[in-house]
CHARMM-style PDB file with segment names, atoms N, HN, CA, C and O in Angstrom:
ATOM      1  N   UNK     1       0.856  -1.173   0.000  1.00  0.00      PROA
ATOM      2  CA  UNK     1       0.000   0.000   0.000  1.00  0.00      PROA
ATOM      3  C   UNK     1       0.903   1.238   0.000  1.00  0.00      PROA
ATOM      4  O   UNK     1       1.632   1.270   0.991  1.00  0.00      PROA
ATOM      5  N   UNK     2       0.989   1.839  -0.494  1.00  0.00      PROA
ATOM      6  HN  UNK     2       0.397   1.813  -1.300  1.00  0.00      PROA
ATOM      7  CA  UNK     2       1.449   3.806  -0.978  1.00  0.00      PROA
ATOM      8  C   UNK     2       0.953   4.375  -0.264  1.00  0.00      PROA
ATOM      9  O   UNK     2      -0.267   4.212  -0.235  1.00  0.00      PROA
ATOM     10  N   UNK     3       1.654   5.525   0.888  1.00  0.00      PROA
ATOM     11  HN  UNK     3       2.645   5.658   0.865  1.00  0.00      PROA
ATOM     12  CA  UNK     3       1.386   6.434   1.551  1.00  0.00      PROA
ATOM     13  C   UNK     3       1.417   7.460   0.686  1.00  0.00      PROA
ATOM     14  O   UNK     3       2.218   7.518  -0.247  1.00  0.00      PROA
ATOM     15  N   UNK     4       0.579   8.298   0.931  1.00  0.00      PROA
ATOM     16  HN  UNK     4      -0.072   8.251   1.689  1.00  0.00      PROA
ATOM     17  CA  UNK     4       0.890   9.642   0.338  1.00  0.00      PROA
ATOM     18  C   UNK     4       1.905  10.519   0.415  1.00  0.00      PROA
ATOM     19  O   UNK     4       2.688  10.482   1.364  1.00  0.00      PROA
ATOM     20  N   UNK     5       2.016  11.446  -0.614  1.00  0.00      PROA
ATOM     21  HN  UNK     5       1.380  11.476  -1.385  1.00  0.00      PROA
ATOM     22  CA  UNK     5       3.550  11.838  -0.466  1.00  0.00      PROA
ATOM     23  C   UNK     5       3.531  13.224   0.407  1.00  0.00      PROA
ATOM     24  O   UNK     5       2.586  13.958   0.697  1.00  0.00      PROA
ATOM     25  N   UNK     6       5.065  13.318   0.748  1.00  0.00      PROA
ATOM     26  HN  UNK     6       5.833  12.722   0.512  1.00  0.00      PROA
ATOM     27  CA  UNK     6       4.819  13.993   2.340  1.00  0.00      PROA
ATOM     28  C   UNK     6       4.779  15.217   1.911  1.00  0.00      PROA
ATOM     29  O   UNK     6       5.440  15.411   0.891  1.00  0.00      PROA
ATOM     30  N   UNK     7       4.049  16.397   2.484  1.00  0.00      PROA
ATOM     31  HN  UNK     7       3.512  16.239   3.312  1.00  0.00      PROA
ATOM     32  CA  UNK     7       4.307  17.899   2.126  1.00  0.00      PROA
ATOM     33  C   UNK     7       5.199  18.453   2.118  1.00  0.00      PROA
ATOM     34  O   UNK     7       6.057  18.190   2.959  1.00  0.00      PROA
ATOM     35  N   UNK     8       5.409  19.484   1.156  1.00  0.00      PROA
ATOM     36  HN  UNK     8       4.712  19.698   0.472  1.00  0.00      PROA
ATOM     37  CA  UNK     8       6.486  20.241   0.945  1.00  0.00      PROA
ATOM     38  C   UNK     8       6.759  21.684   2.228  1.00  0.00      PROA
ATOM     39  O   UNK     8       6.502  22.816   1.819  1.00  0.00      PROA
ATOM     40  N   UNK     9       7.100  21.574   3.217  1.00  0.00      PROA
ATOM     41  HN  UNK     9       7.309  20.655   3.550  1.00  0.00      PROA
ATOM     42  CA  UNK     9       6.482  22.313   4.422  1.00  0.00      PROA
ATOM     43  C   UNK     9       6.743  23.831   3.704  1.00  0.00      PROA
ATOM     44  O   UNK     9       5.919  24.737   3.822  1.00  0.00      PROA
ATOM     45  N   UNK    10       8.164  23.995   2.849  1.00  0.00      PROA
ATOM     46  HN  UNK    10       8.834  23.259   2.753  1.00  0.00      PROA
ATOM     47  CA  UNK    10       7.797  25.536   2.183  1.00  0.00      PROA
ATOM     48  C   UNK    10       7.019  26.202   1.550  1.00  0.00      PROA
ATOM     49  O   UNK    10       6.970  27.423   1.406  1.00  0.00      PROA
ATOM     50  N   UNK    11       5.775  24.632   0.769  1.00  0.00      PROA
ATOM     51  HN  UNK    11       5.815  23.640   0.886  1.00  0.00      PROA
ATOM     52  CA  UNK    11       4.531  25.174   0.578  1.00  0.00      PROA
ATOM     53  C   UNK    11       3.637  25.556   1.301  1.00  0.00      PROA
ATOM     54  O   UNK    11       2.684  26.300   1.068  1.00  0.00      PROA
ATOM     55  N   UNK    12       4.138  24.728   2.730  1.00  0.00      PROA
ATOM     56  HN  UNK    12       4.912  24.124   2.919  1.00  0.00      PROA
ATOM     57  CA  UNK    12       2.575  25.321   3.753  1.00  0.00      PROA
ATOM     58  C   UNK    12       3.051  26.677   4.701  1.00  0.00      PROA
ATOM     59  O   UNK    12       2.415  27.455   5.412  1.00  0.00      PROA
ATOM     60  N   UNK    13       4.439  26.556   4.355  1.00  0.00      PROA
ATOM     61  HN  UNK    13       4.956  25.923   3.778  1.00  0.00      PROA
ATOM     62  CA  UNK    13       4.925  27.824   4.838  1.00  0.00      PROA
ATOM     63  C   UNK    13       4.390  29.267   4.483  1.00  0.00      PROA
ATOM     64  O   UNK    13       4.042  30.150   5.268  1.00  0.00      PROA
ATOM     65  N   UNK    14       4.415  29.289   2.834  1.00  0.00      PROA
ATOM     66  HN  UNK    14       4.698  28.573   2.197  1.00  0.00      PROA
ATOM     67  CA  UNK    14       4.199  30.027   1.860  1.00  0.00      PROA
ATOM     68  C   UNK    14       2.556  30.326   1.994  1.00  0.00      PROA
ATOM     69  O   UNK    14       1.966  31.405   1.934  1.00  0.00      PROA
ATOM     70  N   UNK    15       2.111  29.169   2.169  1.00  0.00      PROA
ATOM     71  HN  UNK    15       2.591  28.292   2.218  1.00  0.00      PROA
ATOM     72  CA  UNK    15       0.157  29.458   2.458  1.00  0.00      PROA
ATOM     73  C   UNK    15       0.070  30.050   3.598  1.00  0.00      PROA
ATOM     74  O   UNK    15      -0.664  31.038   3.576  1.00  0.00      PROA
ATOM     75  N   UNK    16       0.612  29.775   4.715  1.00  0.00      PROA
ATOM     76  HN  UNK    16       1.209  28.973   4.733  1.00  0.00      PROA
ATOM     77  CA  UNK    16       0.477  30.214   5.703  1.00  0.00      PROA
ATOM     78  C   UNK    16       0.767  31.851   6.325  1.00  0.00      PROA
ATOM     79  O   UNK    16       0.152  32.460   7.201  1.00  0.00      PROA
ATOM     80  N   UNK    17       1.676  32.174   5.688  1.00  0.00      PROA
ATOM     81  HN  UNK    17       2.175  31.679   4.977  1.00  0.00      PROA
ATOM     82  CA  UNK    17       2.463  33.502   5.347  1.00  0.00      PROA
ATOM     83  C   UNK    17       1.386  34.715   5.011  1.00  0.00      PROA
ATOM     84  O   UNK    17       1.219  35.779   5.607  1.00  0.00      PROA
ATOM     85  N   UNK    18       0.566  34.060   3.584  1.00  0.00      PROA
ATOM     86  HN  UNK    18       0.702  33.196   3.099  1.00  0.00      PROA
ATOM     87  CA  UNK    18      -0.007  34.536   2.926  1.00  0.00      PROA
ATOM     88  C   UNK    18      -1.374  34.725   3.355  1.00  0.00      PROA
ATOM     89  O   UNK    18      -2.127  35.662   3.088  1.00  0.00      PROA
ATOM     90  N   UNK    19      -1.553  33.852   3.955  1.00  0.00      PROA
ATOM     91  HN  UNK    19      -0.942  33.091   4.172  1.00  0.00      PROA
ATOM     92  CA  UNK    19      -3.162  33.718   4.761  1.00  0.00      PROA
ATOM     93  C   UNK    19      -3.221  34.233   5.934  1.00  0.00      PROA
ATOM     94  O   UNK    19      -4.293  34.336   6.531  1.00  0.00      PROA
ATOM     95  N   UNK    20      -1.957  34.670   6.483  1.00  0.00      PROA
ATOM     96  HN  UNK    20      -1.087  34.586   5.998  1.00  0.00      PROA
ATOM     97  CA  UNK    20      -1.653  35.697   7.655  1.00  0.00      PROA
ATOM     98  C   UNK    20      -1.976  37.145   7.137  1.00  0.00      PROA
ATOM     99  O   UNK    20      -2.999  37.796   7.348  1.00  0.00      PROA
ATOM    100  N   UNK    21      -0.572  37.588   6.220  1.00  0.00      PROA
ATOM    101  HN  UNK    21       0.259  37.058   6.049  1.00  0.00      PROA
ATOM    102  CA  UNK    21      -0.547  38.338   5.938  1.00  0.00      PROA
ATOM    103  C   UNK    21      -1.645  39.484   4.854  1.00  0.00      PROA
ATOM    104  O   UNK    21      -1.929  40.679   4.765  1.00  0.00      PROA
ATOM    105  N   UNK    22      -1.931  38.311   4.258  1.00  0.00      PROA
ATOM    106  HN  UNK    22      -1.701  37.340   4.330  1.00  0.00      PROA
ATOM    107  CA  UNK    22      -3.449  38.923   3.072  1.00  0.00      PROA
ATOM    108  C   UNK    22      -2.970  38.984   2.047  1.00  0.00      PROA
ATOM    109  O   UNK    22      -3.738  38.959   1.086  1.00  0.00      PROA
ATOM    110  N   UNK    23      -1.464  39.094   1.789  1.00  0.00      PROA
ATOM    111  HN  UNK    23      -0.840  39.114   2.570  1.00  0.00      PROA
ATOM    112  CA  UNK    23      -1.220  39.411  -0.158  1.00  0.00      PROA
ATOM    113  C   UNK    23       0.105  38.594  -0.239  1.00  0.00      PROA
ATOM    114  O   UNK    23       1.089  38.619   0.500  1.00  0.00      PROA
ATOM    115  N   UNK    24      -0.153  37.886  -1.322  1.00  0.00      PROA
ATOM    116  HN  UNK    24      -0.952  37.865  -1.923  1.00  0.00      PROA
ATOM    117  CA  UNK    24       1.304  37.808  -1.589  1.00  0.00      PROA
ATOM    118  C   UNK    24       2.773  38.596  -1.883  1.00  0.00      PROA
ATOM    119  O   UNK    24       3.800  37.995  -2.197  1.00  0.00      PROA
ATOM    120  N   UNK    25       2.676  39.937  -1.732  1.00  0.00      PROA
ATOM    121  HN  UNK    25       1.841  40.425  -1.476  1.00  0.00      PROA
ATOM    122  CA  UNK    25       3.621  40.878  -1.352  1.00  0.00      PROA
ATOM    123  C   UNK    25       4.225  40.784  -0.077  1.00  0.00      PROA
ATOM    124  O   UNK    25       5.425  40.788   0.196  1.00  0.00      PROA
ATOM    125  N   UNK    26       3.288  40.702   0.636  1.00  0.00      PROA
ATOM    126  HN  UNK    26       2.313  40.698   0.415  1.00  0.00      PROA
ATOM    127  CA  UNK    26       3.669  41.061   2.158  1.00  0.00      PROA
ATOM    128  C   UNK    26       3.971  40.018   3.168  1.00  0.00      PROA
ATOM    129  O   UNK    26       4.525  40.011   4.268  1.00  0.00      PROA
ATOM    130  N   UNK    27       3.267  38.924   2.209  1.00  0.00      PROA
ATOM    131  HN  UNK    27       2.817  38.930   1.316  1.00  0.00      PROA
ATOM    132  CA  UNK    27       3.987  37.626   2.841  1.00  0.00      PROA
ATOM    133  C   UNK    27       5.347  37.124   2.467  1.00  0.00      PROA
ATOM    134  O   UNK    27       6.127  36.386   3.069  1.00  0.00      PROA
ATOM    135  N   UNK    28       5.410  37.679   1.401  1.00  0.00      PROA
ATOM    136  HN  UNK    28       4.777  38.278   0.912  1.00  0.00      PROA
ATOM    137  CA  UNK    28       7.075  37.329   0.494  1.00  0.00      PROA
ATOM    138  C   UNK    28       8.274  38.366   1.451  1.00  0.00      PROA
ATOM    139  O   UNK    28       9.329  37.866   1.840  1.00  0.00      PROA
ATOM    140  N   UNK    29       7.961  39.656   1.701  1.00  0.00      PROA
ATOM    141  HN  UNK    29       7.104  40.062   1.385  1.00  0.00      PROA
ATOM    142  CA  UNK    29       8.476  40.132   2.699  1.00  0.00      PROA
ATOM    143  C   UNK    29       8.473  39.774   3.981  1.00  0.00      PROA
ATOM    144  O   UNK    29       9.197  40.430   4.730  1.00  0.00      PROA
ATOM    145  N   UNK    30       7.853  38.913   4.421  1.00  0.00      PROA
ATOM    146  HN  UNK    30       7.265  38.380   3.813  1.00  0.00      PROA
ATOM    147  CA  UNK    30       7.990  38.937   5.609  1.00  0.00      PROA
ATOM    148  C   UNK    30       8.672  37.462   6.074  1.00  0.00      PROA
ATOM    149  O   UNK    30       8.982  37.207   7.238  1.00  0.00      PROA
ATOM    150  N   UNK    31       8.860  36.449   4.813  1.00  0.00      PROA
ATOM    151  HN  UNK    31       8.608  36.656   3.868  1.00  0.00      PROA
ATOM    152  CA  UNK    31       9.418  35.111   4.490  1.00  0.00      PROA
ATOM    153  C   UNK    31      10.896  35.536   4.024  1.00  0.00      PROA
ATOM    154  O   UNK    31      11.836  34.742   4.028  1.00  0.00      PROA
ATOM    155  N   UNK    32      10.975  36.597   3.708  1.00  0.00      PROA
ATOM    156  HN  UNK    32      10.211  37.243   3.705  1.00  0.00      PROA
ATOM    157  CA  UNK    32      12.457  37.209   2.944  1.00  0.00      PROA
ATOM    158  C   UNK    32      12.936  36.762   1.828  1.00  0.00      PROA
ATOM    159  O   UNK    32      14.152  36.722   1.647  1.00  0.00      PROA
ATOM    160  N   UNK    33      11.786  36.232   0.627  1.00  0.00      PROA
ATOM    161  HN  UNK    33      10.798  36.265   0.775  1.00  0.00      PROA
ATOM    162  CA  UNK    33      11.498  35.657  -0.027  1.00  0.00      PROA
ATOM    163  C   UNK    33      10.655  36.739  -1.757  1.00  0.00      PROA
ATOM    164  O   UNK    33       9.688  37.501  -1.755  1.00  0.00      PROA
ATOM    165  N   UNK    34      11.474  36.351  -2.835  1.00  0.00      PROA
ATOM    166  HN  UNK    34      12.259  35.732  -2.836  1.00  0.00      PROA
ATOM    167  CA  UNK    34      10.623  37.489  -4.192  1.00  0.00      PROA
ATOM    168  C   UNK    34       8.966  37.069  -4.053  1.00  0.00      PROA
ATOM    169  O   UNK    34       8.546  35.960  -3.724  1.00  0.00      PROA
ATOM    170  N   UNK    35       8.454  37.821  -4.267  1.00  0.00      PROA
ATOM    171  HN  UNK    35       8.795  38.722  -4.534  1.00  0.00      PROA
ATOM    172  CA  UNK    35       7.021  37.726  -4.913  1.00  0.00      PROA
ATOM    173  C   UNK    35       6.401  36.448  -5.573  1.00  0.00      PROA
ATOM    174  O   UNK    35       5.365  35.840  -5.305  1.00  0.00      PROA
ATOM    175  N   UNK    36       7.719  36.158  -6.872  1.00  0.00      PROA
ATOM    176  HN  UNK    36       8.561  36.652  -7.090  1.00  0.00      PROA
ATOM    177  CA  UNK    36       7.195  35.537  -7.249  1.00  0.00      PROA
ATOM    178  C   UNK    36       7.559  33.908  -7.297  1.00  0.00      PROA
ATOM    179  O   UNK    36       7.008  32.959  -7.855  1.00  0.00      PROA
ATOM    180  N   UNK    37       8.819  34.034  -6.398  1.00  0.00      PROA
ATOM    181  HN  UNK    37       9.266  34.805  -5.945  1.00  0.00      PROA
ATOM    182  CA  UNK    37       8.919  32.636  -5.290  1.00  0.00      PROA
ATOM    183  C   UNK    37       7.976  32.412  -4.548  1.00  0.00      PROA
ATOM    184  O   UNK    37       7.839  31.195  -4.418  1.00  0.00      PROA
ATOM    185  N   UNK    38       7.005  33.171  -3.804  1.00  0.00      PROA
ATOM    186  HN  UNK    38       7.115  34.159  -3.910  1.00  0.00      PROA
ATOM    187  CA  UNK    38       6.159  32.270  -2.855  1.00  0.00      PROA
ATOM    188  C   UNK    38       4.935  32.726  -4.309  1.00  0.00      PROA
ATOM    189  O   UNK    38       4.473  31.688  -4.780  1.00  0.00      PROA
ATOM    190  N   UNK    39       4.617  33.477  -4.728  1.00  0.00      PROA
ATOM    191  HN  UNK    39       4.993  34.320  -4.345  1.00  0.00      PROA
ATOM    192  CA  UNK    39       3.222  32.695  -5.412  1.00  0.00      PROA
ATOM    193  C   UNK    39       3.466  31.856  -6.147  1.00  0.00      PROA
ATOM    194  O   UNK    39       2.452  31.662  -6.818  1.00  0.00      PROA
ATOM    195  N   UNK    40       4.651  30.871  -6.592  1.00  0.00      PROA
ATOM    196  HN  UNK    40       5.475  31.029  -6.047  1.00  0.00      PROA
ATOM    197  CA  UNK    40       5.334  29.668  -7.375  1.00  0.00      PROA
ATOM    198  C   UNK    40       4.976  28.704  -6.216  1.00  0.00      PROA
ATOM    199  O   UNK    40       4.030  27.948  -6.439  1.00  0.00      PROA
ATOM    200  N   UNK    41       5.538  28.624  -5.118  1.00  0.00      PROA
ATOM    201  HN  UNK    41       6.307  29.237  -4.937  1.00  0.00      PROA
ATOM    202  CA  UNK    41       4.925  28.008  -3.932  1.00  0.00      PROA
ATOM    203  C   UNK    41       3.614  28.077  -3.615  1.00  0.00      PROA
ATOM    204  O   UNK    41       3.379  26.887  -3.406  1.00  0.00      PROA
ATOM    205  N   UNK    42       2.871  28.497  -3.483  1.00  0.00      PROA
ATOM    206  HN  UNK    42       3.062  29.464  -3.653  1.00  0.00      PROA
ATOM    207  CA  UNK    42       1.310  28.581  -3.085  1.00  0.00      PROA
ATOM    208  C   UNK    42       0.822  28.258  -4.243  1.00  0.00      PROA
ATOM    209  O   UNK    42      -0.097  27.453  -4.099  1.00  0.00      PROA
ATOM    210  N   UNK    43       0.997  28.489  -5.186  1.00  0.00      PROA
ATOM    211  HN  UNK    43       1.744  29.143  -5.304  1.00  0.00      PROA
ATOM    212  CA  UNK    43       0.744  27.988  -6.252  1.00  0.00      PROA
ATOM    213  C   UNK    43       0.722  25.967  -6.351  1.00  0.00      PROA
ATOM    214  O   UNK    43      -0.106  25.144  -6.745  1.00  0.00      PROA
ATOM    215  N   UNK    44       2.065  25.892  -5.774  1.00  0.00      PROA
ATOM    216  HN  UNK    44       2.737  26.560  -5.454  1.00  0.00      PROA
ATOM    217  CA  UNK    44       2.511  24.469  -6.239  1.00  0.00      PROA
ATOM    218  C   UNK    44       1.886  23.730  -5.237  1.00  0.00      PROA
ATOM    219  O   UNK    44       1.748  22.547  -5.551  1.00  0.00      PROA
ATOM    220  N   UNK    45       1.530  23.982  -4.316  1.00  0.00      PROA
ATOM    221  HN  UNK    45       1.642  24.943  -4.061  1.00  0.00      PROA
ATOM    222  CA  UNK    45       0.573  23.671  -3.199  1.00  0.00      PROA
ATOM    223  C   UNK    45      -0.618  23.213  -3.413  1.00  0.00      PROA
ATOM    224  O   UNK    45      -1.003  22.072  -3.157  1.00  0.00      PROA
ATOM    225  N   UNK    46      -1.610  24.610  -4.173  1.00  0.00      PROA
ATOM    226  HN  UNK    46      -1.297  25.536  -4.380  1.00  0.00      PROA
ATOM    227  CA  UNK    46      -2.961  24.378  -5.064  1.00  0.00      PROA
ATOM    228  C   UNK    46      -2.741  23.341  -5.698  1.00  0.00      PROA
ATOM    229  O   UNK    46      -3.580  22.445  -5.606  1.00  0.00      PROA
ATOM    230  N   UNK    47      -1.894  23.195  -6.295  1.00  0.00      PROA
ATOM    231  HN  UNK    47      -1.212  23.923  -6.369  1.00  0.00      PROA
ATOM    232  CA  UNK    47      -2.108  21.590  -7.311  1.00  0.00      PROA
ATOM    233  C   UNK    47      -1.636  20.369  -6.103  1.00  0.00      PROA
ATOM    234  O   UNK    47      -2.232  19.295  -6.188  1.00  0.00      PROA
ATOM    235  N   UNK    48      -0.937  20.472  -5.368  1.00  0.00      PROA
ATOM    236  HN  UNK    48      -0.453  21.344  -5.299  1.00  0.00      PROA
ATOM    237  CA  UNK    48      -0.345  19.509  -4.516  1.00  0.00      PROA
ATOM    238  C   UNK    48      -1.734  18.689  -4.457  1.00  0.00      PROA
ATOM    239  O   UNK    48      -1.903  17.524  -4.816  1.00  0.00      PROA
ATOM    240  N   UNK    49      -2.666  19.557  -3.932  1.00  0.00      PROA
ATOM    241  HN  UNK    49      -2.530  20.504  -3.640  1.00  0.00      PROA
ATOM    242  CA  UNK    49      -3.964  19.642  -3.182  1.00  0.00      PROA
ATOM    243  C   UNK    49      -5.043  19.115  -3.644  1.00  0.00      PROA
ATOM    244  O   UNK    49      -5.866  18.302  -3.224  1.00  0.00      PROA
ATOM    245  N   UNK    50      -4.833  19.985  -4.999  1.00  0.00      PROA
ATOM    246  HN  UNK    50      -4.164  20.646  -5.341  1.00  0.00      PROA
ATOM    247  CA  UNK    50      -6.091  19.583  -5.846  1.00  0.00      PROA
ATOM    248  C   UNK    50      -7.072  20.744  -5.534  1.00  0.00      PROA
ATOM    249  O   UNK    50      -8.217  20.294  -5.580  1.00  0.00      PROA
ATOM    250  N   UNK    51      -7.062  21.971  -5.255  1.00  0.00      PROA
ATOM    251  HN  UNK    51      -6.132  22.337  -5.217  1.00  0.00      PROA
ATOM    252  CA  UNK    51      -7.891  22.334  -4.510  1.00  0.00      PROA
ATOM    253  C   UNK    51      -7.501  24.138  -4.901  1.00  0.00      PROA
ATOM    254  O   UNK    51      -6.312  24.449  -4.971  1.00  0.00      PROA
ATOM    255  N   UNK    52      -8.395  25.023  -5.091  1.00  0.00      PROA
ATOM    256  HN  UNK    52      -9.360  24.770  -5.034  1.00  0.00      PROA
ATOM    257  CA  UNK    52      -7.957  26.796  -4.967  1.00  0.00      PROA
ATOM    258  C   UNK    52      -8.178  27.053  -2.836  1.00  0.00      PROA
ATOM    259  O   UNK    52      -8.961  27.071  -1.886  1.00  0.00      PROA
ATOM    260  N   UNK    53      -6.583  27.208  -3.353  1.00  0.00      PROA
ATOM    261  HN  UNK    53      -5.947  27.193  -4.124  1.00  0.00      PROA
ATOM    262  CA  UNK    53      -6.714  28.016  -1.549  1.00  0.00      PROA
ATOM    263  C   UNK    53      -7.364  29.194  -1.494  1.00  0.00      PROA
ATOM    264  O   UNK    53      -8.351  29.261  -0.761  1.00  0.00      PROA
ATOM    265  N   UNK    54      -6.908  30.461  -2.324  1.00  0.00      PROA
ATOM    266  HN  UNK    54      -6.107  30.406  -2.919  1.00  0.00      PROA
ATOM    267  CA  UNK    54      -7.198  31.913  -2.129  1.00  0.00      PROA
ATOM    268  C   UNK    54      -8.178  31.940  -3.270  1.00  0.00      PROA
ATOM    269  O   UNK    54      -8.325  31.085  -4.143  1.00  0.00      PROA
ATOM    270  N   UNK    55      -8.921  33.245  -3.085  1.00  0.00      PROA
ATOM    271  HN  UNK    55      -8.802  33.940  -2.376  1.00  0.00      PROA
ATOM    272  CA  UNK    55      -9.745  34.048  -4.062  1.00  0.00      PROA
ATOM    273  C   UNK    55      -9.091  35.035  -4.213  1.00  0.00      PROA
ATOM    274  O   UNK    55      -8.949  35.783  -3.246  1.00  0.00      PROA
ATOM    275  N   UNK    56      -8.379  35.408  -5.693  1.00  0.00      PROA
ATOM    276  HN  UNK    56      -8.495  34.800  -6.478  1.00  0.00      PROA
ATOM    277  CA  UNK    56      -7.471  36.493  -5.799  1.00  0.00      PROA
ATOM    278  C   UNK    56      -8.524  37.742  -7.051  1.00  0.00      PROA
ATOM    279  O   UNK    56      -8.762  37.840  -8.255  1.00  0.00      PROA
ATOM    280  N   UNK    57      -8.819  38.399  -5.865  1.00  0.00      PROA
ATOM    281  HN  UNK    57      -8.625  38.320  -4.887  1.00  0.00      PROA
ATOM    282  CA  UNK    57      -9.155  39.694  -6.571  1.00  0.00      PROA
ATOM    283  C   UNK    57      -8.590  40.958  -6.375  1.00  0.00      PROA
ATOM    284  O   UNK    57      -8.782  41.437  -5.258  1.00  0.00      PROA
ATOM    285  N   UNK    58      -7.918  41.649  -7.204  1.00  0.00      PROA
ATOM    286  HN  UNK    58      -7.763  41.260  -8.112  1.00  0.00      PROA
ATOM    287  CA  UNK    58      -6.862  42.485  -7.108  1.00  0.00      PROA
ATOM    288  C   UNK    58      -5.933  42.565  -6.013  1.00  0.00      PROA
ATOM    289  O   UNK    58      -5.323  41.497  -5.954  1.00  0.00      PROA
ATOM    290  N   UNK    59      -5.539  43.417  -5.067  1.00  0.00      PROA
ATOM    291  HN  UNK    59      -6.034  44.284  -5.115  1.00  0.00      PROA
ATOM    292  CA  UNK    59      -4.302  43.007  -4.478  1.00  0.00      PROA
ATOM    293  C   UNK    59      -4.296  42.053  -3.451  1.00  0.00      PROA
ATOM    294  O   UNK    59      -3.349  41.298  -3.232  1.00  0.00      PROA
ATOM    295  N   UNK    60      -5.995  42.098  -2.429  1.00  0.00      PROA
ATOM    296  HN  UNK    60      -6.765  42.712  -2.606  1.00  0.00      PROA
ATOM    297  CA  UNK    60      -5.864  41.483  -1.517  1.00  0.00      PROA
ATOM    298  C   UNK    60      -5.903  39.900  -1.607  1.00  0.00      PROA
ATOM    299  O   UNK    60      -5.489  39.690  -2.747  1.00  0.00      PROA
ATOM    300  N   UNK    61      -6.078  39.114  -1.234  1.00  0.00      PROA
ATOM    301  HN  UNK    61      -6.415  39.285  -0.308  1.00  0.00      PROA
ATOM    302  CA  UNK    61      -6.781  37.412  -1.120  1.00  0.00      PROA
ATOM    303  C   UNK    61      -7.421  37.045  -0.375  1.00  0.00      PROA
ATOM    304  O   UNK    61      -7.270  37.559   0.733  1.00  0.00      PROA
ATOM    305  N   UNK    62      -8.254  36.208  -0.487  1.00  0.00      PROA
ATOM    306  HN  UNK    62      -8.377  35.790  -1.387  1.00  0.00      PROA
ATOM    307  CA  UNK    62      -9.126  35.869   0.811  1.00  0.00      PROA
ATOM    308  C   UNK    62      -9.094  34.236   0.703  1.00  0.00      PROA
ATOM    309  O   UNK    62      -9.019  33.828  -0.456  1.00  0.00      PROA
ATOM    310  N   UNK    63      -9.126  33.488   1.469  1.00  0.00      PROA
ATOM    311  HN  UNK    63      -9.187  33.820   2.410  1.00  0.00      PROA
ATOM    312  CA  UNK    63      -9.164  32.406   1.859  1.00  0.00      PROA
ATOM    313  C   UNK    63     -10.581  31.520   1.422  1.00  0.00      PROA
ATOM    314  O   UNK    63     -11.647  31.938   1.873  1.00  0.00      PROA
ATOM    315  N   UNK    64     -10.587  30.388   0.607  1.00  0.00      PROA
ATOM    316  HN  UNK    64      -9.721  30.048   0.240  1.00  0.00      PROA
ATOM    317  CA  UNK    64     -11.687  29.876  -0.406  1.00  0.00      PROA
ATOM    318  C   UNK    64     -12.281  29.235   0.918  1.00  0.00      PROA
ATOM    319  OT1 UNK    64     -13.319  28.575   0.872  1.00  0.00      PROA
TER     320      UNK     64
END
């Protein structure tokens, strides 16, 4: 039997950041991390998942 494969914790890092913080700007600053390194991460997460984490309407996000 196949366990599932284990999380990437810099993806849940990256969600977590972001779902604190509200934007992916300000979570990338505050990870010390570009912009578009953690939305590559949160991103890679959503598919990990299968699933949309955020609702992205203009700058802010909100949590699906």
């Amino acid at each position: 039997m196949d366990s599932p494969p284990s999380p990437d914790w810099n993806h849940i890092r990256a969600f977590l950041a972001t779902a604190e913080e509200g934007s992916l700007s300000a979570a990338a600053r505050s990870l010390g991390l570009t912009q578009p390194t953690l939305s590559r991460q949160v991103a890679a997460l959503e598919t990990e998942l299968g699933v949309v984490l955020f609702e992205r309407g203009g700058r802010a996000l909100g949590l699906t």
